[in-house]
C-alpha positions as CSV (number, residue, x, y, z in Angstrom):
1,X,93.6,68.3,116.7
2,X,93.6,69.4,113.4
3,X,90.4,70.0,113.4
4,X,89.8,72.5,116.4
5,X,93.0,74.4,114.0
6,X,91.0,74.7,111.4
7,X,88.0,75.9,113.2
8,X,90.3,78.2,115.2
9,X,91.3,79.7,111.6
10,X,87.8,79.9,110.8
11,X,86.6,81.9,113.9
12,X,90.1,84.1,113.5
13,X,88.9,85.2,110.3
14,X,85.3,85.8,110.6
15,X,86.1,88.0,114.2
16,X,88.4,89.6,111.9
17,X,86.5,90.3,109.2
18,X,83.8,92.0,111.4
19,X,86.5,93.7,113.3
20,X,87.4,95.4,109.8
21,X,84.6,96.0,108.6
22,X,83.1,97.6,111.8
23,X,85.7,100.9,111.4
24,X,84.1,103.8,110.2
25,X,84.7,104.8,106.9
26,X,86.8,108.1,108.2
27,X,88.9,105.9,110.7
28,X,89.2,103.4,107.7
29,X,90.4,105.7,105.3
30,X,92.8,107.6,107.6
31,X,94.7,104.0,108.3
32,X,94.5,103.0,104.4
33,X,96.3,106.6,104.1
34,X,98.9,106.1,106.6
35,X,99.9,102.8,105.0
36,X,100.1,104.3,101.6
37,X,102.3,106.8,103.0
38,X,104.5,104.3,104.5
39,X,105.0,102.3,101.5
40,X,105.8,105.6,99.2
41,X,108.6,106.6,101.8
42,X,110.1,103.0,101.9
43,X,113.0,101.9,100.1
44,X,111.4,98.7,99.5
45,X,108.3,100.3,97.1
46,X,111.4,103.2,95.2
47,X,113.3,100.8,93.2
48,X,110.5,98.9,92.0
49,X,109.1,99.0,88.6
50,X,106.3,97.1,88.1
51,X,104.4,96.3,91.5
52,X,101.8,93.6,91.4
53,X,98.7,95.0,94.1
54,X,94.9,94.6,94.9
55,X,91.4,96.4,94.6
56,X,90.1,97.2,98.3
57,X,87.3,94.4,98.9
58,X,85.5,94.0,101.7
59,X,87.2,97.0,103.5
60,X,90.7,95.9,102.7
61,X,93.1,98.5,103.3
62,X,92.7,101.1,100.2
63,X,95.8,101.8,98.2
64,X,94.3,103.4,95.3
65,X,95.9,106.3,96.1
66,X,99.4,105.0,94.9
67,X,97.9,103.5,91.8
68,X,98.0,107.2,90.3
69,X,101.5,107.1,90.4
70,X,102.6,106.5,86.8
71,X,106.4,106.0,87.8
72,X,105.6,102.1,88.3
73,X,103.6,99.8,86.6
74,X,100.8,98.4,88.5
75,X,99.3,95.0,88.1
76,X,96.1,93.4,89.6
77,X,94.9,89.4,88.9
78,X,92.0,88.2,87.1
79,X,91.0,85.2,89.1
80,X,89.9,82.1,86.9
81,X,89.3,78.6,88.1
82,X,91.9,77.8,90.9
83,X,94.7,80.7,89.7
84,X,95.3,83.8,89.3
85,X,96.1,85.7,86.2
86,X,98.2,89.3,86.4
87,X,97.5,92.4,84.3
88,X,98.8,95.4,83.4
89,X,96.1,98.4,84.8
90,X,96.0,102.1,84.9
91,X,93.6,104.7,86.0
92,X,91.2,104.8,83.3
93,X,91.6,101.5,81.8
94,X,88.5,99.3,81.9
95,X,87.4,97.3,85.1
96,X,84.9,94.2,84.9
97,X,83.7,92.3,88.3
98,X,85.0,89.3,88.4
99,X,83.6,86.0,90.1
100,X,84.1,86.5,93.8
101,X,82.7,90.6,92.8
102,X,86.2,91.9,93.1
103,X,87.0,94.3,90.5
104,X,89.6,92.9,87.9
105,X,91.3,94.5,84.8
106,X,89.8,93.9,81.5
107,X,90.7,90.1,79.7
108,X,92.3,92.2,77.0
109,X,94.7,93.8,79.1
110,X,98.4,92.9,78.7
111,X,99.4,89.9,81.2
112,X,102.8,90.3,83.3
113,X,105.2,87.4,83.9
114,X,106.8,86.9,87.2
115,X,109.7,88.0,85.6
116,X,108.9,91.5,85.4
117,X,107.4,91.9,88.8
118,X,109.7,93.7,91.5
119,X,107.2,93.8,94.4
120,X,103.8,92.1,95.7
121,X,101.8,93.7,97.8
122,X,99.6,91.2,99.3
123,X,96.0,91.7,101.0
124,X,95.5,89.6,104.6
125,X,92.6,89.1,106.6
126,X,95.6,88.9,109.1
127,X,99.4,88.8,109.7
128,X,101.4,87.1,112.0
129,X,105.3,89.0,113.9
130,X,106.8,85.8,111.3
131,X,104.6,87.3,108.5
132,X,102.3,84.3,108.1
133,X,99.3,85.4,106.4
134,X,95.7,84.4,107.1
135,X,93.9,85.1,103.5
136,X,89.9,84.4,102.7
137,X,90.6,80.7,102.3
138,X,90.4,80.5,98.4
139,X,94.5,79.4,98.4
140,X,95.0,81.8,95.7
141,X,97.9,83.8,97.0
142,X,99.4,80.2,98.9
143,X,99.4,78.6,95.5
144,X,101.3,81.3,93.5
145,X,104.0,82.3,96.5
146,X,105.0,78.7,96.4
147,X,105.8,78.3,92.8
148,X,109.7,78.4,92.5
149,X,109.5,81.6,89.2
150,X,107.7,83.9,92.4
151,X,109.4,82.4,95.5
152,X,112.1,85.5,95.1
153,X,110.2,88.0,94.5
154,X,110.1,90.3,97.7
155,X,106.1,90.6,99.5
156,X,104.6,93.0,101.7
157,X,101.5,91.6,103.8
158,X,98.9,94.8,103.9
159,X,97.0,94.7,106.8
160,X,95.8,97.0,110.0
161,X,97.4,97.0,113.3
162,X,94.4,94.7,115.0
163,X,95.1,92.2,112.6
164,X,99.0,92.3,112.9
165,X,99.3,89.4,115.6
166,X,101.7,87.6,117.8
167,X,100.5,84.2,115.7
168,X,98.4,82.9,113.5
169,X,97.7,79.0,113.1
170,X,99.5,78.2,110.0
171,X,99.4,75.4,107.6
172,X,102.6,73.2,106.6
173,X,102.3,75.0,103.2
174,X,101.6,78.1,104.2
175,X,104.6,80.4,103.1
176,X,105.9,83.6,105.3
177,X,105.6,86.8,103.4
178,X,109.0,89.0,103.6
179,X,107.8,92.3,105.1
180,X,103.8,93.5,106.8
181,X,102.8,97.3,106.5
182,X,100.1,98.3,109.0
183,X,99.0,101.9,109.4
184,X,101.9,102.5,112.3
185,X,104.7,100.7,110.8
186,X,106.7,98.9,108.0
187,X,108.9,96.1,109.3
188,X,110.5,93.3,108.2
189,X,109.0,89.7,109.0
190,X,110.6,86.6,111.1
């Protein structure tokens, strides 16, 4: 049984993946806009300070937009063995590639402790109504949302409406994010 679960994951996210990155660019961009308009005008995103977020990969929602913004602090991980690694980033501010080719800020730049983080805004290959995430499979994002010094710390899944489903197969691990922005809404999970 587990088995055909895992492989059901497995399809899920490759029909995904093609799904998302079959949208043409215009239609892409559009829907990365819309969410970044959503998340300025939420009260979750205003009374944050420093907001830990992601470069677009792979046709990931774009929120670059926001990263302009120099009323928060924005934060992006370095990814190094089996963890992740957060780090303070601003437009302008070096960029290397890092090992899976995702752009990553600069060794040098100044790390950030979970203590200073108000807000994650997490990538998904897909989202579940309970706010379940399916990631890429590397455990990253499992791994740190289950460590007691982030378990508070309020989440918002990013992904687009065809990927926001009814259910996803989770594993016994796997740890509900609090809130999922698509491109037509913001809502809270569960």
């Amino acid at each position: 049984m587990l088995h055909n679960h895992n492989l059901d994951k497995v399809q899920l996210r490759r029909e995904l993946l093609q799904a998302r990155t079959a949208l043409p660019l215009t239609e892409w961009q559009e829907k990365s806009n819309s969410i970044c308009t959503l998340l300025v005008n939420s009260d979750i995103l205003a009374p944050a300070k420093t907001i830990l977020a992601y470069f677009s990969f792979r046709t990931e929602p774009d929120l670059s937009p926001l990263y302009f913004d120099c009323n928060y602090h924005w934060g992006f991980p370095r990814c190094k063995g089996k963890t992740m690694s957060w780090h303070i980033w601003k437009p302008g501010d070096l960029l290397k590639t890092g090992a899976y080719g995702i752009s990553e800020p600069d060794s040098n730049a100044r790390t950030i402790e979970p203590n200073e983080v108000d807000l994650i805004l997490v990538p998904c290959v897909a989202c579940d109504y309970r706010g379940y995430r399916l990631g890429y499979g590397g455990g990253y994002y499992d791994r740190m949302l289950s460590q007691p010094q982030w378990e508070s710390i309020p989440t918002i899944g990013i992904v687009f409406e065809f990927a926001y489903l009814p259910q996803i197969p989770i594993e016994t691990w796997d740890k509900p994010l609090q809130n999922i922005c698509t491109e037509n809404k913001l809502v809270r999970a569960g």
